[in-house]
Steps between C-alpha positions, in 0.01 A plus 500: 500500500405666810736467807346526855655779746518415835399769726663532885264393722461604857610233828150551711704634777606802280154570421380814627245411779359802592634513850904463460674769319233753461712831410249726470354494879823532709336460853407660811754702730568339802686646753739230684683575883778315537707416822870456437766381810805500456720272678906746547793326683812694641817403681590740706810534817398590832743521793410330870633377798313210443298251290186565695591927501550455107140382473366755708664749249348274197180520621520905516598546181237655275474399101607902435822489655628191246667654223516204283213301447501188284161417359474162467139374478129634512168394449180726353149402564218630345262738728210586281410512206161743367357609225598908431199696562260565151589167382307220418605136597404191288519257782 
């Protein structure tokens, strides 16, 4: 008596489709620029006569003269992106 064997079949969306998953051809080089700020917080104490003197000083502080920075938040855009020269894009 012969028996049948059931051989694994394929879902259609595993099937290769010539497009998605193509080892062999691993792409162009593209060169990307990216644009990263980062968002720093400090507390810092400052002597003044006077709410509106302690402000003044505030305002004159520059970002170098904070030794402890707390970075907090940031956001990165993308600036460009290009092909790297003596490739070939498929677009």
């Amino acid at each position: 008596m012969k028996t049948k064997r059931n051989s694994p079949t394929r879902s259609k969306s595993a099937r290769h489709n010539g497009k998605a998953g193509n080892d062999t051809n691993p792409g162009c080089q593209y060169e990307v620029e990216l644009h990263w700020t980062q968002h720093n917080r400090a507390t810092v104490t400052i002597q003044a006569k006077s709410l509106e003197a302690a402000r003044q000083k505030a305002n004159r502080i520059r970002s170098d003269e904070v030794d402890d920075w707390d970075p907090f938040d940031g956001e990165m855009d993308v600036d460009s992106v290009r092909l790297v020269e003596g490739g070939q894009d498929n677009d």
